[in-house]
C-alpha positions as CSV (number, residue, x, y, z in Angstrom):
1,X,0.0,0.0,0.0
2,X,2.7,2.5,1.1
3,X,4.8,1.6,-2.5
4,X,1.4,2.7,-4.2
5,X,1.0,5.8,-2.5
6,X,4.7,6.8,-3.4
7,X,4.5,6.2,-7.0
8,X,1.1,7.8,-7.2
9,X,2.9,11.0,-5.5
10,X,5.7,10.4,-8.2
11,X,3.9,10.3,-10.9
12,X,1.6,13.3,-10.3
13,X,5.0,14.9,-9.9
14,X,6.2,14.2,-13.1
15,X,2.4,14.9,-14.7
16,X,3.0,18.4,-13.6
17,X,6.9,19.4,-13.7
18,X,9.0,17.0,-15.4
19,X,10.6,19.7,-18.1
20,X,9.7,18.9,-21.6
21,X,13.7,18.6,-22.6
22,X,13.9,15.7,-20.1
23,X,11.0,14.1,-20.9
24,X,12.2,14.2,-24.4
25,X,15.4,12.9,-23.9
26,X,13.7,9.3,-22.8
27,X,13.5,6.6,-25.3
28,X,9.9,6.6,-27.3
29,X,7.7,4.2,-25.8
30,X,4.8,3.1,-28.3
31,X,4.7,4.0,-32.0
32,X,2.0,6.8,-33.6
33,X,-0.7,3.5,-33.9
34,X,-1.5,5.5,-30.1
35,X,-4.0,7.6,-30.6
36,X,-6.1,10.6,-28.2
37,X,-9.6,10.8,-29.5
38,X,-12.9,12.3,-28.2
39,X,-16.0,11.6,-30.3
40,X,-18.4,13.7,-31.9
41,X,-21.4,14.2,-30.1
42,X,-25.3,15.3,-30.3
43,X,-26.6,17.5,-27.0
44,X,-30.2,18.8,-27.5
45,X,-30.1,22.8,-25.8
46,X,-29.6,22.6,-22.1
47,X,-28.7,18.9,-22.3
48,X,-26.2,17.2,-20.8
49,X,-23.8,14.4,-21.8
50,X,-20.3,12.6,-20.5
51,X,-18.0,11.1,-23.4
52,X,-14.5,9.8,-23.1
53,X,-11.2,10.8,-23.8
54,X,-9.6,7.8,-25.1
55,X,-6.3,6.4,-25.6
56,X,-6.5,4.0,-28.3
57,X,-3.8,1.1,-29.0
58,X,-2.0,1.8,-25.7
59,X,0.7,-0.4,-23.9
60,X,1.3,-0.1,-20.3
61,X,0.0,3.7,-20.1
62,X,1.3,5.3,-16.8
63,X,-0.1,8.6,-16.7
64,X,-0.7,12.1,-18.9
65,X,-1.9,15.3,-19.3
66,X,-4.1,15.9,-21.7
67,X,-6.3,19.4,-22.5
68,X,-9.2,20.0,-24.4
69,X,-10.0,23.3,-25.5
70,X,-13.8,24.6,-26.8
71,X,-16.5,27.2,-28.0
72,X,-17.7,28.0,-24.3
73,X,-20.6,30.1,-26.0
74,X,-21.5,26.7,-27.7
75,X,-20.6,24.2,-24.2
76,X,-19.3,23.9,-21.0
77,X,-17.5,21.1,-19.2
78,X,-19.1,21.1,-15.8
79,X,-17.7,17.8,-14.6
80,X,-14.7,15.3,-14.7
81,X,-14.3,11.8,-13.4
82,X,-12.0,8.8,-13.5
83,X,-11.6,6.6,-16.7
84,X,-11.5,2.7,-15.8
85,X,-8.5,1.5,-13.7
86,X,-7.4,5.2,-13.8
87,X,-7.2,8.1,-11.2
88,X,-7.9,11.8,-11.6
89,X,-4.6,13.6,-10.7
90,X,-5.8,17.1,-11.2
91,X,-8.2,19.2,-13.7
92,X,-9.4,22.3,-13.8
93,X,-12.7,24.3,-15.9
94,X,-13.5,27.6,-14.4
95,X,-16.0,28.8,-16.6
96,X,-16.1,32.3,-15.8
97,X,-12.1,33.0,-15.1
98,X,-11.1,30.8,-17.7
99,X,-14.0,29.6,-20.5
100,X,-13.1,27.3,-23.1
101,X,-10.5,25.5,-21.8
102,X,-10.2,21.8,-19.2
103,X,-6.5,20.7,-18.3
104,X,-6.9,16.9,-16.9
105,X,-4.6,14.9,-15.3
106,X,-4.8,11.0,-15.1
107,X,-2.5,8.3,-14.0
108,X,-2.6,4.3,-13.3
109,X,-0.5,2.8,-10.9
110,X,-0.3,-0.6,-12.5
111,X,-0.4,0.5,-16.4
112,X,-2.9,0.3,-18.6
113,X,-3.2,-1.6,-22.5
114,X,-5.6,-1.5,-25.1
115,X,-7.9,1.2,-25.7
116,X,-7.7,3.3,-22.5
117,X,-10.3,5.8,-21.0
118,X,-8.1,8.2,-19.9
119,X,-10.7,10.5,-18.4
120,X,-14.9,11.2,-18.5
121,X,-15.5,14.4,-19.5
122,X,-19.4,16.3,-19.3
123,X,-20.6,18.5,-21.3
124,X,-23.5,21.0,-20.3
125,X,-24.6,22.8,-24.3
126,X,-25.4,26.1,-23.5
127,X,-25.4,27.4,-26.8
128,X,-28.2,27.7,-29.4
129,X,-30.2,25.1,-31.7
130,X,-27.7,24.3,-34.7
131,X,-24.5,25.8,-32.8
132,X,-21.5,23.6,-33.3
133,X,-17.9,24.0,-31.4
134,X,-14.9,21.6,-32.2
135,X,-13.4,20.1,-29.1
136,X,-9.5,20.1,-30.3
137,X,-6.6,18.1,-28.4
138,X,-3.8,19.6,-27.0
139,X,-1.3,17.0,-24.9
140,X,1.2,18.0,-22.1
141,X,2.2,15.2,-21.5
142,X,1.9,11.2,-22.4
143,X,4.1,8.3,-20.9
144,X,4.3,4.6,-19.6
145,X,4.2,2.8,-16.5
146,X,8.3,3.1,-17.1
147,X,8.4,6.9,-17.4
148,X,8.4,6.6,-21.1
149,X,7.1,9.4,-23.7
150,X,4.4,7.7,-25.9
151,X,4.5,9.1,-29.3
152,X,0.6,9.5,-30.7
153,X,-1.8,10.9,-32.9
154,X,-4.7,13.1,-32.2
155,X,-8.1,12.6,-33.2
156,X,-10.2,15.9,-32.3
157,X,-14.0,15.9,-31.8
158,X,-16.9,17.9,-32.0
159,X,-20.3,19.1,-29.8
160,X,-23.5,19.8,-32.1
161,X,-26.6,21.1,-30.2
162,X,-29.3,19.6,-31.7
163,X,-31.5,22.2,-34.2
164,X,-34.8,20.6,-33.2
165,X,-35.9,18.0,-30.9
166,X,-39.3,15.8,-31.4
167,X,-40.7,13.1,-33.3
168,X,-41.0,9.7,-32.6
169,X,-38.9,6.5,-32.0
170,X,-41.3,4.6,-33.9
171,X,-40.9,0.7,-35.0
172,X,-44.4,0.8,-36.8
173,X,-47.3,-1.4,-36.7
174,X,-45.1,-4.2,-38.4
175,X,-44.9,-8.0,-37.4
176,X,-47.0,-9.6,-35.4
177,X,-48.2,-13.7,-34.6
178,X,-46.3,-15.6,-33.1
179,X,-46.9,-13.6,-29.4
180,X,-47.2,-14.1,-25.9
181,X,-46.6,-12.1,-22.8
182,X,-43.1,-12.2,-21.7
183,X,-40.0,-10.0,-20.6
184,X,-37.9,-8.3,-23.4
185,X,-34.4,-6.9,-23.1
186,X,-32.4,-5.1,-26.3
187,X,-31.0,-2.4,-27.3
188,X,-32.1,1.1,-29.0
189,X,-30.4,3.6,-30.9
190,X,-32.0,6.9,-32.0
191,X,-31.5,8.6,-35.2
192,X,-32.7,12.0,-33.6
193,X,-33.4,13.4,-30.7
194,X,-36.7,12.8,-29.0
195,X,-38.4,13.9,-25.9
196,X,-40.2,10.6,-24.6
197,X,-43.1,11.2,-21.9
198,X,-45.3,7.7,-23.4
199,X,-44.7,4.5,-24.9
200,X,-47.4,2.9,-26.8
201,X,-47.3,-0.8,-27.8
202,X,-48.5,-2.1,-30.9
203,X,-51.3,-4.8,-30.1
204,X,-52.3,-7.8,-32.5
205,X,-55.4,-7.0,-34.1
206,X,-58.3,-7.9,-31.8
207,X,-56.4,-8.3,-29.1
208,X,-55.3,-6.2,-25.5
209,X,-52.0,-6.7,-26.5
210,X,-50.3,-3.7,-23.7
211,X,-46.8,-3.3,-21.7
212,X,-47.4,-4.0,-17.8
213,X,-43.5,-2.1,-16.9
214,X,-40.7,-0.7,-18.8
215,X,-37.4,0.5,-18.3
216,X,-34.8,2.4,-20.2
217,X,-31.6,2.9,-19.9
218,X,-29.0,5.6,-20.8
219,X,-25.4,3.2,-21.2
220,X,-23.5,6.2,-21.4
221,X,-24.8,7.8,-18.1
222,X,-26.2,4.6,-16.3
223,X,-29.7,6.6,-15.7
224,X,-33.0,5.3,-15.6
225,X,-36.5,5.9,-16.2
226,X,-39.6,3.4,-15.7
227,X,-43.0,3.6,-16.0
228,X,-45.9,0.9,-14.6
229,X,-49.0,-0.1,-16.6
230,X,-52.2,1.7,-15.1
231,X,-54.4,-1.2,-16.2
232,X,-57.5,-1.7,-18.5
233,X,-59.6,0.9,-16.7
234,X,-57.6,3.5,-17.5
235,X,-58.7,3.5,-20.9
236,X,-56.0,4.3,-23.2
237,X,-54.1,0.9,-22.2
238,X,-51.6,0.4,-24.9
239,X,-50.0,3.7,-23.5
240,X,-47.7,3.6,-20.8
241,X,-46.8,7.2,-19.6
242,X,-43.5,8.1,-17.3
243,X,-43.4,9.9,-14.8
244,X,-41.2,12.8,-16.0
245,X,-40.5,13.8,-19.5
246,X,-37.2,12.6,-20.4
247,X,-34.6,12.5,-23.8
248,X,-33.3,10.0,-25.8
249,X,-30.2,12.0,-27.9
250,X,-29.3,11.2,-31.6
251,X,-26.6,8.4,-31.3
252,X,-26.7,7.3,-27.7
253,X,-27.1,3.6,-26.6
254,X,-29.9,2.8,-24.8
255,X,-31.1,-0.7,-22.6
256,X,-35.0,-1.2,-23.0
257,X,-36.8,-3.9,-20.7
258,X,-40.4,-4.3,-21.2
259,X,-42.8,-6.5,-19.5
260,X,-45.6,-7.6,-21.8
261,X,-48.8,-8.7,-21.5
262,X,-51.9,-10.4,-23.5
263,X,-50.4,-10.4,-27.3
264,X,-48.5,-7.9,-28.4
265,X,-46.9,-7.1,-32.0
266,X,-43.8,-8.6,-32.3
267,X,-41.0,-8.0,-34.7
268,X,-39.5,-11.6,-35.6
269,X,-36.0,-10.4,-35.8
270,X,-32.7,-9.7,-33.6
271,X,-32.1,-6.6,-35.3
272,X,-34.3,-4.2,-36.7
273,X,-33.5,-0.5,-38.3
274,X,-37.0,2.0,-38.3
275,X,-38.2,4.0,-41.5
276,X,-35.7,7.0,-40.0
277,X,-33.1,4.9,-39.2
278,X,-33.1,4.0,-35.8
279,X,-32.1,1.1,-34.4
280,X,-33.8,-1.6,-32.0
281,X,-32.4,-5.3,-31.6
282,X,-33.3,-7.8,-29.2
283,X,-31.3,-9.6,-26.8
284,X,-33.6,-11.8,-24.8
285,X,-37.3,-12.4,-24.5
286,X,-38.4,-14.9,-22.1
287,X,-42.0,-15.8,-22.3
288,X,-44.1,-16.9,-20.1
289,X,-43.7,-20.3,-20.0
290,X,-39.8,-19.7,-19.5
291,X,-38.9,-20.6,-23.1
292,X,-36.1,-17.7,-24.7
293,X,-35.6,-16.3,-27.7
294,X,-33.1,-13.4,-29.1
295,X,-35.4,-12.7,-31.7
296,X,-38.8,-11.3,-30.5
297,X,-39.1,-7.5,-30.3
298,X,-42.0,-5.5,-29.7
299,X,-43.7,-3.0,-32.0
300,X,-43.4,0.2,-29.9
301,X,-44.0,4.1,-30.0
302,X,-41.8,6.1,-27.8
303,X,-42.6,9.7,-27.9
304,X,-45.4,12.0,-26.7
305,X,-42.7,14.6,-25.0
């Protein structure tokens, strides 16, 4: 325990005032196949998001310190947290003394390979409808478990707030026999952004094909939302309605579970791409009589926001 404390000390140390000439003078680590990257990304105005600063194709990353600089009219970063296996040295966004700019520094005390997530970084988009600002790269410093530079390439990215939000994440009316009640798990991914406050479920005809419960999911953020069926008296009982209106963003990942009941639509495939080119798969439905399937998903309508 005491060695780990040291060579954390160290190497926040070095992070911070090992002179460039120095550093320089150390044998290069790693080839350019390294590369810093943050990806492009969709906020609708006011939103939120977190995305990663990566370091692809590393071997036995040490530490680094890596800035990211930004239209502060457009965004603001308004938090930073550990990437996995990693600890936060330092960072620093002040945005009223000094907008448009995050200085981050990240270290491991065992080394890290593969493709590394040096830090989380979220985004508030202040800005606009249809504002755009580039996120560009800027490294201090970059090195290995032995104190080694790692030579690199940058990838930059970008923050778009979204023009317009609505619509619908919509599978249509589509499929249909063979159905039973059950419990479905998948995957969506919009194609815009929507603001969700029902979900309406598609029934065979003739039928009070409904969901009972349904949860979703944000992967990126680990939130979630869930709504209970209100039953047949409440009328409009292929609607299920949340209780707080709630956004699915252009290009996030999303984990659905929905509890069915009597015979809904159903969608015989694994994966399945709507009319506007979102994206809905299925990765388990158990029915209920305990058989499973990985190709059962249900006709829905998310929207109503």
């Amino acid at each position: 325990m005491q060695r780990e404390v040291i060579f954390s000390i160290v190497l926040i140390g070095l992070i911070l005032v090992l002179p460039p000439l120095l550093r320089s003078s150390l044998a290069i680590a790693q080839s350019s196949d390294v590369r810093v990257s943050i990806g492009d990304m969709e906020i609708p105005p006011g939103g939120v998001l977190t995305e990663a600063i990566m370091v692809k194709n590393a071997t036995d990353f040490g530490a680094g310190t890596i800035c990211i600089s930004y239209d502060s009219s457009v965004v603001q970063v308004v938090n930073v947290s550990s990437g996995d296996g990693l600890i936060i040295g330092a960072w620093n966004a002040n945005n009223s003394v000094n907008p448009g700019y995050v200085r981050i520094s990240s270290y491991s005390t065992s080394g890290r390979s593969g493709d590394v997530v040096f830090a989380r970084v979220k985004y508030k988009a202040v800005g606009a409808g249809g504002s755009r600002s580039t996120l560009n790269i800027s490294v201090d410093s970059l090195f290995d478990i032995g104190y080694k530079d790692i030579s690199y390439s940058i990838e930059n990215g970008s923050l778009l707030v979204s023009e317009a939000v609505g619509g619908e994440f919509d599978t249509g009316a589509g499929g249909g026999y063979p159905s039973i009640a059950g419990v479905h798990e998948g995957f969506i991914i919009p194609n815009h952004t929507i603001i969700v406050k029902k979900m309406y479920t598609y029934p065979c005809a003739g039928t009070g094909g409904h969901a009972e419960y349904v949860e979703i999911c944000n992967e990126t953020s680990s939130s979630c939302i869930n709504a209970t069926w209100e039953g047949y008296q409440a009328g409009d009982y292929h609607n299920i309605t949340f209780p707080a209106r709630f956004t699915l963003a252009r290009g996030e990942l999303y984990k659905y579970t929905i509890i069915t009941g009597s015979y809904p639509r159903i969608i015989h495939r694994q994966n399945y791409t709507t009319s506007d080119g979102s994206f809905i798969n299925c990765t388990s439905f158990v029915d209920v009589n305990g058989r499973i399937y990985d190709d059962w998903i249900p006709a829905i309508r998310l929207g109503g926001g």
